[in-house]
RODO-134420 format. One record per residue (C-alpha): x, y, z. Coordinates in steps of 0.05 Angstrom, whole numbers, padded with zeros to 5 digits, always signed. Layout:
REM RODO-134420
XYZ ...
***
This chain:
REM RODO-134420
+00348+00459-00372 +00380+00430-00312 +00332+00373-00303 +00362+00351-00385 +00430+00368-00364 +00426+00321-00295 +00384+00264-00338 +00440+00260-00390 +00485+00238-00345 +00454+00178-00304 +00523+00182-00258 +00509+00245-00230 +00554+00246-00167 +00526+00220-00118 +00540+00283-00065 +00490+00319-00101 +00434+00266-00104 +00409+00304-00042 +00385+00365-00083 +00337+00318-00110 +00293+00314-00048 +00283+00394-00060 +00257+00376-00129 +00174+00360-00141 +00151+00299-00171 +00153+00317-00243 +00215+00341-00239 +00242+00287-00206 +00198+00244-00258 +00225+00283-00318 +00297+00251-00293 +00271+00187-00280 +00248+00174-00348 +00312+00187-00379 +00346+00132-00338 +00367+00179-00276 +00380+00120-00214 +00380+00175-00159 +00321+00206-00188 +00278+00134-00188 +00307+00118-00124 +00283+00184-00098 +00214+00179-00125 +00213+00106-00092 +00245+00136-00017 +00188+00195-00021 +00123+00145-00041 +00145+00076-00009 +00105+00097+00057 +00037+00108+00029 +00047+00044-00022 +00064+00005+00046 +00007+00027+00083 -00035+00012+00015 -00014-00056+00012 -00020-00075+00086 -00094-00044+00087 -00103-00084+00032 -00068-00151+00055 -00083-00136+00130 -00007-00185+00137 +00055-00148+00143 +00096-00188+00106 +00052-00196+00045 +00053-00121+00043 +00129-00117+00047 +00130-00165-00015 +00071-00129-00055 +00113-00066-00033 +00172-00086-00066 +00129-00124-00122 +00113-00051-00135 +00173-00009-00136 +00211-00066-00178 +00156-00056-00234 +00156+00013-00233 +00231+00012-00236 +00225-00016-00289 +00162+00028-00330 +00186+00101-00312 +00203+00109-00376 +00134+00093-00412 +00103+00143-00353 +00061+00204-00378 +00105+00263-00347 +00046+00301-00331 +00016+00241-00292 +00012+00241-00215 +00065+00194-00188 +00030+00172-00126 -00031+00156-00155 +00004+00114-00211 +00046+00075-00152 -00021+00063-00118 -00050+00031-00185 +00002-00018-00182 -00004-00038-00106 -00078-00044-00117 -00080-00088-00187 -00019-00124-00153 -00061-00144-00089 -00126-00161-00126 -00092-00193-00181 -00045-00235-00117 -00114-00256-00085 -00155-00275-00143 -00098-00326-00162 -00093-00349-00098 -00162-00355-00082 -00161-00347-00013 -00198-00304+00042 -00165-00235+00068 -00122-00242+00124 -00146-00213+00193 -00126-00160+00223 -00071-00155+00268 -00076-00164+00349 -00081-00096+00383 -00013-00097+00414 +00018-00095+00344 -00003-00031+00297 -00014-00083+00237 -00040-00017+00197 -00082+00007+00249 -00096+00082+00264 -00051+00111+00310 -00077+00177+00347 -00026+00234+00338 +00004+00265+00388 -00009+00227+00446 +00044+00259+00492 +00006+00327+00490 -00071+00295+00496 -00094+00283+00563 -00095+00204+00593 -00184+00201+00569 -00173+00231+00500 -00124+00183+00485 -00161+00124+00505 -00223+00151+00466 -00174+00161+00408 -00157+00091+00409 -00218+00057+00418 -00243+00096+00357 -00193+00080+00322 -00202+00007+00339 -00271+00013+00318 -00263+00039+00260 -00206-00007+00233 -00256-00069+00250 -00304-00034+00209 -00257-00032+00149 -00245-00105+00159 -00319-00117+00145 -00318-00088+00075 -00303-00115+00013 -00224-00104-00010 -00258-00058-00065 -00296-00015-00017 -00242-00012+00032 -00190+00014-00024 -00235+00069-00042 -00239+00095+00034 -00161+00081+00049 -00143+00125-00020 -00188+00185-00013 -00206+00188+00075 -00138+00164+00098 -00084+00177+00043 -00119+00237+00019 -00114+00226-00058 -00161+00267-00096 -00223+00242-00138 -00181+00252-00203 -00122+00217-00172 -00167+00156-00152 -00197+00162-00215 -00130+00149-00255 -00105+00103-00194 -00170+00056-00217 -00180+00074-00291 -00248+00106-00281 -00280+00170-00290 -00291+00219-00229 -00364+00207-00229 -00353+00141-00217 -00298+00145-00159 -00349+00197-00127 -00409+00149-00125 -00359+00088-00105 -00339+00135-00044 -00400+00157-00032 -00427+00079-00027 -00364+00059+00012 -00369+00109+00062 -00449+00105+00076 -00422+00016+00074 -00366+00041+00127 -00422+00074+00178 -00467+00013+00175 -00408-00019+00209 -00388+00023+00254 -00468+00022+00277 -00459-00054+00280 -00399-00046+00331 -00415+00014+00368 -00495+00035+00358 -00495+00084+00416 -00448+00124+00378 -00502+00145+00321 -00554+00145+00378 -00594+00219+00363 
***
């Protein structure tokens, strides 16, 4: 009952647009689709990261990911409405990013950008925690890390989606599922090929690693 009450009135003072961040997705959803700003801007604040992170895995260019980013949001500014309220928000955001991306390098027909240089994150795995690993963890850390973001590079955008969505965003099969417009099935055997593609890589770059 309050979600309808807050909808109705798409000029809900602003001072208590902060009680939104204590509500979940569909609620916040339910009051996006009625034309709530604070609610859509809240739903773009809380998912913005992992769409960002999507796109620049994807683009492997910072800047083309701030522009799919915002590509993004402005379409789905402009389609909460036509949104299933029971459907997962993230994974629907993550649809977009990807279609945008593949549809942005079909048209312009032109090979995936490489990845950053080390001394800029570019979308590269950051260990956590350093300050409370010792010096040689951290420096393993990295280098793994480093390996394995070269090893992305070396799959297909396709492949590479599938690992970033379910290994390092964490969205579940059925969220990938809807994300793609497949069945589960299907996003389980893509996984599965991705991530058996993903360790023939990472022999290629570091074989003593899979040494028995």
């Amino acid at each position: 009952m309050a979600a309808m009450t807050m909808a109705s009135n798409p000029q809900w003072p602003r001072e208590q647009a902060a009680g939104l961040r204590g509500l979940g997705d569909r609620e916040c959803l339910a009051l996006a689709r009625d034309g709530h700003r604070e609610a859509q801007g809240e739903l773009v604040s809380r998912h913005m990261p992992v769409v960002y992170r999507l796109c620049l895995r994807l683009t492997r260019d910072r800047d083309s990911a701030a522009d799919a980013t915002q590509e993004v949001f402005a379409r789905a500014l402009g389609a909460f409405a036509s949104l299933d309220p029971e459907s997962s928000v993230r994974a629907w955001l993550c649809a977009i990013a990807y279609n945008f991306v593949r549809d942005l390098s079909r048209r312009a027909k032109v090979r995936r950008i490489v990845a950053a240089p080390r001394g800029d994150d570019g979308g590269r795995f950051e260990p956590r925690d350093e300050r409370q690993r010792p010096a040689l963890d951290v420096l393993v850390a990295r280098e793994e890390a480093g390996v394995l973001e070269d090893a992305l590079d070396r799959l297909d955008p396709g492949a590479r989606a599938i690992v970033v969505l379910r290994d390092i965003e964490g969205l579940s099969y059925a969220e990938i599922a809807r994300a793609l417009d497949v069945n589960v099935g299907t996003v389980k055997s893509r996984v599965h090929r991705a991530r058996m593609e993903l360790k023939e890589a990472m022999l290629a770059l570091r074989p003593a690693w899979f040494d028995a």
